[in-house]
C-alpha positions as CSV (number, residue, x, y, z in Angstrom):
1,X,-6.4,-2.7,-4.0
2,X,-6.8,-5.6,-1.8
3,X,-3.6,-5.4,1.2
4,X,-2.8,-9.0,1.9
5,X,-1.2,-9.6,5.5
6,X,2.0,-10.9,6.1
7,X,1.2,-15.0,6.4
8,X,3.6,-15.1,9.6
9,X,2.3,-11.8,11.0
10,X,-1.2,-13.7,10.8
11,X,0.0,-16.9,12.1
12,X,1.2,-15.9,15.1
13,X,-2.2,-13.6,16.1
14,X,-4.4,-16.8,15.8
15,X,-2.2,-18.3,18.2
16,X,-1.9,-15.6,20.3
17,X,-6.0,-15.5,20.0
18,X,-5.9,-19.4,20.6
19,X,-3.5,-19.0,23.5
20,X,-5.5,-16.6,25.3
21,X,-8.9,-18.1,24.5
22,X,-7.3,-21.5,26.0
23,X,-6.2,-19.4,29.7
24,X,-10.3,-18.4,29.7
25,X,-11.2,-21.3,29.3
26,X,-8.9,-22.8,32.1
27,X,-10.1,-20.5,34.5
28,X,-13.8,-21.2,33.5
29,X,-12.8,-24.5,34.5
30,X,-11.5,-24.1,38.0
31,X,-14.3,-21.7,38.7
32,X,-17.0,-24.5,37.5
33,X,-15.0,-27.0,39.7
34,X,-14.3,-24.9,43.0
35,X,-17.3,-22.8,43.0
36,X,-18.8,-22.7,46.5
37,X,-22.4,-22.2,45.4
38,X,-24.4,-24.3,43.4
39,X,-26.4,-21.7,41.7
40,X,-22.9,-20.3,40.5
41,X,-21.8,-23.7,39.2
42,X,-24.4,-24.0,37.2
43,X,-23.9,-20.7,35.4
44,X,-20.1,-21.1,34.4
45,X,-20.9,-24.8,33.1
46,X,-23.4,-22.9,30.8
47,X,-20.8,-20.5,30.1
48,X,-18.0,-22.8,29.2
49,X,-20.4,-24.9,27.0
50,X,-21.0,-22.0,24.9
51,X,-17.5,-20.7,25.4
52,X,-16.0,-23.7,23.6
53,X,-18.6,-24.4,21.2
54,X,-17.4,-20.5,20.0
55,X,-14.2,-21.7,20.3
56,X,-14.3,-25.0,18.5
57,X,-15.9,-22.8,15.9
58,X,-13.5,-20.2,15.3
59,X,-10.6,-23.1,15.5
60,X,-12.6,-24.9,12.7
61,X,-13.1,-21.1,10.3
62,X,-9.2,-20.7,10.9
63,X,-8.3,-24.5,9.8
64,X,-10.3,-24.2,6.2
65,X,-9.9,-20.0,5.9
66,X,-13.1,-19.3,5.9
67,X,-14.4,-16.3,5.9
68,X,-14.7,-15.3,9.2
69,X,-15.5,-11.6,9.6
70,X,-19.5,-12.5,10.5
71,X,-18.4,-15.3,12.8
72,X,-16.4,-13.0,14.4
73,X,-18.6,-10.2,15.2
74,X,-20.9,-13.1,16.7
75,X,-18.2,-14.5,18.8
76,X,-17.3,-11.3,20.1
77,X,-21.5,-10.5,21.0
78,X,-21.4,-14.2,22.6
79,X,-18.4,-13.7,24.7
80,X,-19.5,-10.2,25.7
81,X,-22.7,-11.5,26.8
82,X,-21.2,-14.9,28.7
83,X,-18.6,-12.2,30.7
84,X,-22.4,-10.3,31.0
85,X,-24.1,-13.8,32.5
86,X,-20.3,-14.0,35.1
87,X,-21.2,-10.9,36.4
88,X,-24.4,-11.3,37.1
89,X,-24.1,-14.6,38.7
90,X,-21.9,-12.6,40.9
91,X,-23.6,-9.2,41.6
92,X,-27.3,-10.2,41.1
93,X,-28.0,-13.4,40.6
94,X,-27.2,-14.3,44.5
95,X,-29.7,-13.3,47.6
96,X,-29.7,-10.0,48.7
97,X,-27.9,-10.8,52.4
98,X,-24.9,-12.6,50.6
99,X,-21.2,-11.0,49.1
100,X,-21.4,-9.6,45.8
101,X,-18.4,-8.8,44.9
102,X,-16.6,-10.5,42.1
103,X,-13.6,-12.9,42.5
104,X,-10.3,-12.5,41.3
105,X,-10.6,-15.2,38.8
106,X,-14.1,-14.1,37.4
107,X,-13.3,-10.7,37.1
108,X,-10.1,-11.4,34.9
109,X,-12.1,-13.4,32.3
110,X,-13.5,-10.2,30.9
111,X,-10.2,-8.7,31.2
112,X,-8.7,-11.6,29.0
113,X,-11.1,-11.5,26.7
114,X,-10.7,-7.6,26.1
115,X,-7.6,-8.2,24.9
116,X,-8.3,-11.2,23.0
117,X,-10.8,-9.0,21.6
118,X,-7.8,-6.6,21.4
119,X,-5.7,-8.9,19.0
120,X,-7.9,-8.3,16.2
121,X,-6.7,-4.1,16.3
122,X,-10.4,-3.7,14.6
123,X,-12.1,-0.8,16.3
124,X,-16.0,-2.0,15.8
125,X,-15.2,-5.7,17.4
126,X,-13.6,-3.9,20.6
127,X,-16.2,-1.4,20.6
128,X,-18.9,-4.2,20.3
129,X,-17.5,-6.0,23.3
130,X,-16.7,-3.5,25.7
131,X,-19.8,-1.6,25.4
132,X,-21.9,-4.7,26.0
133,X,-19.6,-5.4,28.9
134,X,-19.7,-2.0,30.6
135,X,-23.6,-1.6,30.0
136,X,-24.2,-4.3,31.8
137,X,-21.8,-4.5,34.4
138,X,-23.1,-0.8,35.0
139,X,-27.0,-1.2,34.9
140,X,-26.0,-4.6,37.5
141,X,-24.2,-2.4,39.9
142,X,-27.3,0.2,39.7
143,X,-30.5,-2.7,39.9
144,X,-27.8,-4.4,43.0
145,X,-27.8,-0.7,44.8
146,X,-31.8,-0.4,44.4
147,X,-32.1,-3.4,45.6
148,X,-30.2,-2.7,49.0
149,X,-31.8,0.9,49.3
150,X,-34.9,0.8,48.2
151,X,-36.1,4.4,49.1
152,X,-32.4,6.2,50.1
153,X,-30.8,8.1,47.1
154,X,-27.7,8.9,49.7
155,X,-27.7,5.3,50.6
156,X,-27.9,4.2,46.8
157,X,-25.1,6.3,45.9
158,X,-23.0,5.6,49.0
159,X,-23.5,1.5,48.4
160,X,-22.8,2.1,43.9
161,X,-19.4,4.4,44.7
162,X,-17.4,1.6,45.8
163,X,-14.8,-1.0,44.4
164,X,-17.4,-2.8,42.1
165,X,-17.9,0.2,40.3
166,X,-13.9,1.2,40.5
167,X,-13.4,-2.3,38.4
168,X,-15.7,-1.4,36.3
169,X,-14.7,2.1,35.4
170,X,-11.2,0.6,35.1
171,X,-12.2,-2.2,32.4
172,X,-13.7,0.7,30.9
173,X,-10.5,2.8,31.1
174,X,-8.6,-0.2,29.2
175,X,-11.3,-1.2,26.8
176,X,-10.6,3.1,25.4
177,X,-6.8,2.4,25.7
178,X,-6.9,-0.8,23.1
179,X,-9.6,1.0,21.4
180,X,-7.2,4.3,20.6
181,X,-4.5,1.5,19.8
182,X,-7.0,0.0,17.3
183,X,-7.2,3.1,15.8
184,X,-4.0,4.2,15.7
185,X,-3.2,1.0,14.0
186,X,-6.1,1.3,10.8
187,X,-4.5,4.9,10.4
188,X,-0.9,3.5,10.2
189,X,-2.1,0.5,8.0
190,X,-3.7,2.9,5.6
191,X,-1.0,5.6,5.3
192,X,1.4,2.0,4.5
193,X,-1.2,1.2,1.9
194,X,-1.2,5.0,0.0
195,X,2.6,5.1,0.8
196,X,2.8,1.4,-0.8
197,X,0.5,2.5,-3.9
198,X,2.3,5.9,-4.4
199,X,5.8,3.8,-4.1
200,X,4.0,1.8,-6.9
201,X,2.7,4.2,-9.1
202,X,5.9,6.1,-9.2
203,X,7.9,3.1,-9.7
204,X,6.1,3.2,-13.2
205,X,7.8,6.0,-14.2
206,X,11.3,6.6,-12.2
207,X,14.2,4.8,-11.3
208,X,14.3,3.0,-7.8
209,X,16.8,5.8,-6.5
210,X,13.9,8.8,-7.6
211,X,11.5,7.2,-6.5
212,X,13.2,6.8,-2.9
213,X,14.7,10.4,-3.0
214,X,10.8,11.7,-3.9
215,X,9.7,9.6,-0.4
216,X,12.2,11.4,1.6
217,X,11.4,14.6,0.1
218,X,14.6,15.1,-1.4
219,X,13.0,16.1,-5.0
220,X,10.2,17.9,-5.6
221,X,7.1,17.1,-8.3
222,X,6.2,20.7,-8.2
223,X,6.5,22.9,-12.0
224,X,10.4,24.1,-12.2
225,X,12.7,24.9,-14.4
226,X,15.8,23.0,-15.0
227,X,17.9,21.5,-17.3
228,X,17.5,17.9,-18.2
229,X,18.0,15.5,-21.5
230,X,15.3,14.3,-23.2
231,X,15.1,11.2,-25.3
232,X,12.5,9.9,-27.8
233,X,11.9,6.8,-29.3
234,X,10.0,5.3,-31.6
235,X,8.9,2.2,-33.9
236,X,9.4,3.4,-38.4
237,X,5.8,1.8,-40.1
238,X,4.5,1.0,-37.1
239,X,1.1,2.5,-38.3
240,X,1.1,0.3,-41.4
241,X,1.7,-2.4,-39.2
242,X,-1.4,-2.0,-36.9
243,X,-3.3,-1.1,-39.9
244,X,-3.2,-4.9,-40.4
245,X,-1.5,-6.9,-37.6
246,X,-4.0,-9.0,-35.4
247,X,-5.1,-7.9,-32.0
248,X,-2.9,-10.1,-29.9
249,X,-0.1,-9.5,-31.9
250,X,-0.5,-5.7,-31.7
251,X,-0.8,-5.9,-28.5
252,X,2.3,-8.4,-27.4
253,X,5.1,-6.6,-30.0
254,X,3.8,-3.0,-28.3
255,X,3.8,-4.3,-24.7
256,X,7.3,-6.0,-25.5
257,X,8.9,-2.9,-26.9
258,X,7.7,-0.9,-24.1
259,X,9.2,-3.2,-21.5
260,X,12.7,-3.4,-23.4
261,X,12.8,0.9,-23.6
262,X,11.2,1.4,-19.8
263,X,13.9,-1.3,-18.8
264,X,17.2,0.3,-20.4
265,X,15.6,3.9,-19.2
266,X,15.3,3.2,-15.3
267,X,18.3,0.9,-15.3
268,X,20.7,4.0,-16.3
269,X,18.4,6.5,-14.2
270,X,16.5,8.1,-16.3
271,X,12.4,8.7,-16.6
272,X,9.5,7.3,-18.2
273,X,7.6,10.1,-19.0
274,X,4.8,9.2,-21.3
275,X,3.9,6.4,-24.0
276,X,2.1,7.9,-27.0
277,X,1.4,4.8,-29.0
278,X,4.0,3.3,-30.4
279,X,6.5,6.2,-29.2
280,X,8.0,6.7,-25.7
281,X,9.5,10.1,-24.1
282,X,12.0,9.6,-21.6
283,X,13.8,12.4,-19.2
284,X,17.2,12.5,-17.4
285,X,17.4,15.4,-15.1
286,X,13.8,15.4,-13.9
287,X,12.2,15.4,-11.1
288,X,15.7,16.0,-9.5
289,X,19.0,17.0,-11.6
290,X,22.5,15.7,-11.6
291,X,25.8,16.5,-13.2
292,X,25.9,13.5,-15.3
293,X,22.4,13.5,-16.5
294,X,23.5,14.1,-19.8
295,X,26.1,11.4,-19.8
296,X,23.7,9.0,-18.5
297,X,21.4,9.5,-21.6
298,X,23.7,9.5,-24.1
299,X,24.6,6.3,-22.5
300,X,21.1,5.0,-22.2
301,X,20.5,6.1,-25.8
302,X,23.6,3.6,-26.7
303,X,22.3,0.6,-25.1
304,X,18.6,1.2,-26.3
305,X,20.1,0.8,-29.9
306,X,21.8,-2.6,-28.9
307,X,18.4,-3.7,-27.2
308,X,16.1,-2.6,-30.1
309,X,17.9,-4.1,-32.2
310,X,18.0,-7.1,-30.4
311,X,14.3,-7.2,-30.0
312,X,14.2,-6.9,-33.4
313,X,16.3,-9.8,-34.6
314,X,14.4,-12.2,-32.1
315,X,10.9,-11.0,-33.1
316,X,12.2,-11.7,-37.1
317,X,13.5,-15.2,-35.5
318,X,10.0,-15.9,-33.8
319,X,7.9,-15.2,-36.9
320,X,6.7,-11.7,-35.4
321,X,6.8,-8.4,-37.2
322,X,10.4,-6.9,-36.8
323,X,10.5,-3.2,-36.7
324,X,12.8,-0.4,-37.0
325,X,13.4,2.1,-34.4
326,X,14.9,5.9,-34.7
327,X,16.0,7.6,-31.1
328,X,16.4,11.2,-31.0
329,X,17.9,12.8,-28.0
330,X,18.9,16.5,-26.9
331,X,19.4,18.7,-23.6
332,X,18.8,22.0,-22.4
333,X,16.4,23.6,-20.3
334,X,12.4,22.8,-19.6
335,X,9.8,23.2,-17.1
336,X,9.2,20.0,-15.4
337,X,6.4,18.6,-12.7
338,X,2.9,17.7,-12.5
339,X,0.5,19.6,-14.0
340,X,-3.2,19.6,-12.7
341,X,-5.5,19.2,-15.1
342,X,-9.3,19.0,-13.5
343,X,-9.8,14.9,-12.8
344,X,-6.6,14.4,-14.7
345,X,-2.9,15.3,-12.9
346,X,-0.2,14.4,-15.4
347,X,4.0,14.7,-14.6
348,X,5.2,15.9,-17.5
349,X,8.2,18.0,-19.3
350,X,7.7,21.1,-21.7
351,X,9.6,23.2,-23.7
352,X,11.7,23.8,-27.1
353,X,13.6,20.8,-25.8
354,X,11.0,18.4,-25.6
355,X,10.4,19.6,-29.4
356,X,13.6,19.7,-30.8
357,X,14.1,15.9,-29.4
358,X,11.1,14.6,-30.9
359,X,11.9,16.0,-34.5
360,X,15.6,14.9,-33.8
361,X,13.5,11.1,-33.7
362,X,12.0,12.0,-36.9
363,X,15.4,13.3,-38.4
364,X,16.8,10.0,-38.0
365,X,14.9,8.4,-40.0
366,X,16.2,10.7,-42.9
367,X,19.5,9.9,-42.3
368,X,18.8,5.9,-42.1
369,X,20.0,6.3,-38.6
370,X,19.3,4.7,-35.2
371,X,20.4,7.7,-33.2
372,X,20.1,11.3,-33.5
373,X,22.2,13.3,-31.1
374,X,22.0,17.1,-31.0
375,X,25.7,18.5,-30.6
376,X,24.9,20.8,-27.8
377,X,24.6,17.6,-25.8
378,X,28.3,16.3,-26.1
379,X,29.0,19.4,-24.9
380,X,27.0,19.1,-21.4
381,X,28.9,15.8,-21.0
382,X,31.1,15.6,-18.0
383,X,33.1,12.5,-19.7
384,X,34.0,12.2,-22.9
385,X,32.1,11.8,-25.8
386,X,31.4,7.7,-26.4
387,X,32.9,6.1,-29.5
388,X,30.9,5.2,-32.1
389,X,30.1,5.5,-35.8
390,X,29.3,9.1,-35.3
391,X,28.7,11.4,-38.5
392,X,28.6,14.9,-37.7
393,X,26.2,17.4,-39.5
394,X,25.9,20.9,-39.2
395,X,22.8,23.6,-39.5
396,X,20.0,21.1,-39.9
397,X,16.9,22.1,-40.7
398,X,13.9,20.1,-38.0
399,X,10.4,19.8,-38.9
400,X,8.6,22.8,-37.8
401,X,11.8,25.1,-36.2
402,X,13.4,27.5,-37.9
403,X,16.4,27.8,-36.5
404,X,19.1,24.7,-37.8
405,X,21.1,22.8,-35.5
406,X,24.2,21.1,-35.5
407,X,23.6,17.2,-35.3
408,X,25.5,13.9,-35.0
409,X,23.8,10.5,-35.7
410,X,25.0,7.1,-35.8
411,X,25.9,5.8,-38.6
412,X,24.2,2.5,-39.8
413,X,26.3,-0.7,-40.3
């Protein structure tokens, strides 16, 4: 996934970068216009040629958002070799007999433009420019001390160890200090971006409130045991409906139906476990359980009827196929977390729960029913039970299970 910056964060670093490309070129300036010799003169107005023609180009790739990542890297090669052509207009390029020492205002260009370099919090651009910088500032300092000691290695060493090369080691002290900030900065941006894609992946599945209490490691996705309510819902003749329906169609009614059960789900707390076709398992109690989880679904089941069959009415309405839907929904214990699975991890729920809800779904249907509610989960609630049309009935027999339970189902209007 593609991070996008913030527009004002971005902003204000070109005019930062703008700001502090403007103060070089200022002090190019005065150094063109007060330099004593004319050999130097010459040098910085070839340096501030080039340094604004850079400029004026980057100015121009910033205007029309261009891409600018090339451009950049050659900037940054051209302004470490202009702070390269400074320094040796100062330490080589004058006769032996005169002062080679750098001034004040030529030694902070490459100083300012470290940091400029800094702005960009890119390791390879700062790495670019300092190392050109440092390699030749370095080899200077070593072809100016041969040249003043021709034959003395004491001399050579006595005439390099002195406050040219303390500058030097110091620009190359700073250029590792934005370097590790660089760095430290990639590593932050891409723990956001996993954080950010994790925060998104999960919101797929679990309500805003799980999904913050998973960040702060307040619930766990590990396999455990607990109890929690589980709901299943589904579309009657869907299958005869895809058996004909056209693609887009297919695909619009299933997308939409999706959206109205994830919707109801994470609004009262609960979920999204899986979509299996036209069917969708929801869980309340999982990945971290709560008193009311069982109220909450019962709830959830409640409003899901009154959205379904909403949905259904306006897809009738809008010419679009109107289906039924039958809920079934029970609680009691099951093993819940992700399971690995070689390439494929999946967080899931198992046990006789998960079963028994998914046949209460088909029992509905039996009883002409929206909702089919096993009894033992009225009697986890902490409130009392809703009212509605409720029918109760005792020891029925579910697909595939032996043993009956006691039921209560809505009762269609």
């Amino acid at each position: 996934m593609k991070f996008e910056t913030n527009p004002r964060s971005g902003s204000s670093r070109e005019l930062r970068s703008i700001s502090l490309r403007f103060v070089v070129f200022v002090i190019l300036i005065a150094n063109l216009l007060l330099g004593e010799k004319e050999a130097t003169r010459w040098t910085y107005l070839v340096v501030v040629m080039n340094y604004m023609a850079a400029s004026v180009a980057l100015m121009i790739a910033a205007r029309y958002r261009t891409e600018r990542t090339l451009l950049h890297t050659l900037t940054v090669v051209l302004d470490a070799v202009l702070v390269g052509v400074i320094l040796y207009a100062h330490i080589l390029g004058a006769p032996v007999t005169d002062n080679h020492n750098l001034t004040t205002t030529s030694l902070v260009v490459a100083f300012i433009l470290l940091n400029h370099v800094g702005l960009s919090l890119k390791r390879t651009p700062i790495l670019i420019f300092s190392a050109i910088v440092l390699t030749s500032w370095i080899a200077m300092l070593l072809a100016m001390g041969m040249r003043h000691h021709e034959a003395d290695i004491p001399g050579l060493l006595a005439n390099l160890v002195n406050r040219d090369l303390g500058l030097a080691i110091s620009f190359g002290f700073t250029a590792l200090a934005i370097y590790l900030i660089a760095a430290d900065h990639e590593q932050t941006r891409r723990e956001a971006l996993d954080a950010d894609q994790r925060r998104i992946n999960l919101s797929r599945f679990f309500s805003p409130h799980v999904v913050a209490d998973l960040e702060e490691g307040g619930a766990s996705l590990a396999l455990e045991r607990r109890n929690a309510a589980i709901m299943f819902v589904d579309l009657r003749d869907f299958t005869r409906f895809a058996e004909n329906a056209p693609a887009n169609e297919l695909a619009y009614v299933l997308a939409v139906y999706r959206d109205v059960v994830s919707d109801v789900v994470l609004r009262h707390g609960g979920t999204v476990d899986k979509f299996i076709g036209d069917g969708v398992m929801a869980v309340f109690g999982q990945p971290a359980a709560a008193v009311d989880d069982a109220d909450r679904a019962l709830a959830c089941a409640l409003d899901l009827v009154d959205a379904l069959d909403d949905w259904k009415n306006h897809c009738r309405s809008k010419g679009l196929a109107s289906l039924e839907s039958g809920i079934g929904l029970h609680f009691g214990p099951v093993v819940g977390g992700v399971i690995e699975a070689g390439c494929h991890s999946e967080y899931t729920v198992i046990g006789d729960v998960v079963n028994v809800a998914q046949r209460l779904e088909s029992v509905s249907k039996v009883f002409e029913s929206p909702l089919a509610v096993s009894v033992s989960l009225f009697g986890n609630l902490t409130g009392p039970i809703p009212k509605a049309n409720w029918v109760t009935q005792e020891a029925v027999a579910l697909p595939g299970r032996r043993t009956p339970i006691d039921i209560a189902y809505l009762k269609s209007q």
